[in-house]
PADRENRO-978507 format. One line per 10 residues: number of its first residue (from 0); for each residue x, y, z of N, C-alpha, C. Coordinates in steps of 0.2 Angstrom, whole numbers, plus 2048, in hexadecimal, padded with zeros to 3 digits. Each point is the difference from the previous one (the first is absolute). Layout:
<rs>
NUM) X:Y:Z:X:Y:Z:X:Y:Z ~ ...
</rs>
This chain:
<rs>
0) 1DC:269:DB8:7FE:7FA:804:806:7FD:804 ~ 804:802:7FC:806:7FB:803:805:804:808 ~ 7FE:807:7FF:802:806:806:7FB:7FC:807 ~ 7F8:800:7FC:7FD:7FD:807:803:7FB:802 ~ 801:7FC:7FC:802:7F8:804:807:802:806 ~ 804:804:7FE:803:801:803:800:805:809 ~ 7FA:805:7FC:7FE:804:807:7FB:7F8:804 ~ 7FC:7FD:7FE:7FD:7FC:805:805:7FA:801 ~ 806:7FE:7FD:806:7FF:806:802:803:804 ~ 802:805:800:803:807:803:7FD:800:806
10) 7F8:800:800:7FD:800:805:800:7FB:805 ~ 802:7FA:7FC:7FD:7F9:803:805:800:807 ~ 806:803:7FC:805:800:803:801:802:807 ~ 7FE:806:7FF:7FE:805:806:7FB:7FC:804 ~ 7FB:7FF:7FE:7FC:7FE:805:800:7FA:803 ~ 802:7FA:7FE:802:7FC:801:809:7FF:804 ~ 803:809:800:805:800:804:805:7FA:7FF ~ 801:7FE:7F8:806:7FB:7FE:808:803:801 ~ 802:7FB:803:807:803:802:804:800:7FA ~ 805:805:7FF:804:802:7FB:803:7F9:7FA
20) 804:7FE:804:801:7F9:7FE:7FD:7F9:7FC ~ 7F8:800:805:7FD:7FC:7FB:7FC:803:7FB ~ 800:806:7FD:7FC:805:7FC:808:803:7FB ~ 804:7FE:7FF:805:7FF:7FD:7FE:7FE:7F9 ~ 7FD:7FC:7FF:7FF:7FD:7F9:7FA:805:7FB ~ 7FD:803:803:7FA:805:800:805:806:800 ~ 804:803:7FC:804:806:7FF:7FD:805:7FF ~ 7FB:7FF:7FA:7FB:808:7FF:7FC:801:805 ~ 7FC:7FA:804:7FC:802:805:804:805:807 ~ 805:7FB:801:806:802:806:801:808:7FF
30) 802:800:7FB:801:805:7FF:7FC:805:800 ~ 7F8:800:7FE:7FB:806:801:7FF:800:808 ~ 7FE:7F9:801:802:801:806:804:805:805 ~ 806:7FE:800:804:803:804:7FE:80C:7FF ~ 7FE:7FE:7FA:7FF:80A:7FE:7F9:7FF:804 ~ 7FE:7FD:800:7F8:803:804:804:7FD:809 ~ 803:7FE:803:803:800:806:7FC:7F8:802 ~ 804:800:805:7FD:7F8:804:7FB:802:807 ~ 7FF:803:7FF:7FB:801:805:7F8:7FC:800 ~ 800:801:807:7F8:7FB:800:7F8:804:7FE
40) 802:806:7FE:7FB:805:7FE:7FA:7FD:7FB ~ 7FC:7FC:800:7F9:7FC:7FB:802:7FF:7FA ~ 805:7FC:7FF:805:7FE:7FC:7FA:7FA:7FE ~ 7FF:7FD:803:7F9:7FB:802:7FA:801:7F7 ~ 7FD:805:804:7FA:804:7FC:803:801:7FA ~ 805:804:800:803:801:7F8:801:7FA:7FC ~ 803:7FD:803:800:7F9:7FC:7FA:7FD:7FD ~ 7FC:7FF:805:7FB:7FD:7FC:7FC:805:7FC ~ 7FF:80A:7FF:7FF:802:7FC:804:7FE:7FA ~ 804:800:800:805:7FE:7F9:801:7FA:7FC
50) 7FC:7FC:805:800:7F9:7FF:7F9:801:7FB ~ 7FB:802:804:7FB:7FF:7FB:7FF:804:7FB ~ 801:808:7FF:802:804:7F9:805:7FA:7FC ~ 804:7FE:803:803:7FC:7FB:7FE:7FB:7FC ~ 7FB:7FE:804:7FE:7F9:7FC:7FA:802:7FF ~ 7FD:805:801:7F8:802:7FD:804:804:7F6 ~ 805:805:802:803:801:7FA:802:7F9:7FD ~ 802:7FC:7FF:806:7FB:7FD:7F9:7FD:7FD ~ 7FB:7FB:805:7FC:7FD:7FB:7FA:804:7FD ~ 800:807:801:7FD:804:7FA:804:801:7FB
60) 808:7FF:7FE:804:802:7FB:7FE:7F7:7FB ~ 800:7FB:806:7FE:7F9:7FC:7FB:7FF:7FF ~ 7FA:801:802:7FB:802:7FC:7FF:804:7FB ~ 803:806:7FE:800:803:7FC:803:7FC:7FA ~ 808:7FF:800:802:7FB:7FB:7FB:7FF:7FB ~ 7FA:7FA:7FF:800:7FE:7FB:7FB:809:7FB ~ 7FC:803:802:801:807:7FF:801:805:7FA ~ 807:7FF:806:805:806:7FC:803:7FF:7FB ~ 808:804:801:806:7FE:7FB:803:7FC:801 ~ 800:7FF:807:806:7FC:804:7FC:7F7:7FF
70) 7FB:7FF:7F9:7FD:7F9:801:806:7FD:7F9 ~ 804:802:800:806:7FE:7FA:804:7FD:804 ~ 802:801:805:806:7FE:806:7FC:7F8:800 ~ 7F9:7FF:800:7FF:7F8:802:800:7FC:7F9 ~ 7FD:805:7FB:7FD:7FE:7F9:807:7FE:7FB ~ 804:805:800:804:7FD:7FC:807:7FC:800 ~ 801:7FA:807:803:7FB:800:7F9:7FB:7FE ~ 7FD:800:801:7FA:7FB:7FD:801:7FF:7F8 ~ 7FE:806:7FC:800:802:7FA:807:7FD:7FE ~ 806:802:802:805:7FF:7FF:800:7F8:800
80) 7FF:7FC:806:800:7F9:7FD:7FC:7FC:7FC ~ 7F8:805:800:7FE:7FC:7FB:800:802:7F7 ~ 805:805:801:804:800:7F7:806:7FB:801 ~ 801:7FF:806:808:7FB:7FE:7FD:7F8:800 ~ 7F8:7FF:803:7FE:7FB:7FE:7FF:7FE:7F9 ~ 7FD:804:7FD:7FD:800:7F8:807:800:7FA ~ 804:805:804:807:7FF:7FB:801:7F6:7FF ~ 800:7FE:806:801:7F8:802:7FC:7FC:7FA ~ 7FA:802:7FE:7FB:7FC:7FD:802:800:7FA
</rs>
C-alpha cells in the first residue's frame, strides 16, 4: 500500500510537471519520478489511474479490518485500557 502512495506521487509529479526544488520534500516520489523521466508523455492519465487503484485498494483494506486478523490493531488498545480501568477499581 505504501509503494502506491508513492508511485501516485511519482506521477503527480510528473504530470503536474513540479520543479525539482519545490518536490524536494517528496524524496521517494522525486525520486521515481526522475526513473520514469520528466517528460510530458500522459503523466496526466497515469496519475489518476493510480490515484484511484489506490484509494479503491486502501478503503477495501479498511473495510476489511473489522473482518479479518488485522481487527486486533483497533481491538487491542481499547481492551488494553479497559483492563487498566478495572485494575483502577
Amino acid at each position: 500500500m505504501l509503494f502506491r502512495s508513492y508511485l501516485a506521487e511519482a506521477f503527480r509529479l510528473l504530470a503536474e510537471n513540479v520543479p525539482h526544488a519545490a518536490a524536494r520534500y517528496s524524496f521517494v516520489g522525486l525520486a521515481l519520478a526522475n526513473l520514469f523521466g520528466w517528460s510530458e508523455a500522459g503523466w496526466t492519465a497515469a496519475h489518476n489511474y493510480m490515484w484511484i487503484v489506490h484509494v479503491i485498494i486502501s478503503f477495501g483494506f479498511i473495510a476489511y479490518i473489522p473482518y479479518g486478523k488485522f481487527f486486533h490493531f483497533m481491538a487491542a488498545p481499547v481492551v488494553m485500557g479497559l483492563n487498566a480501568a478495572d485494575e483502577r477499581r
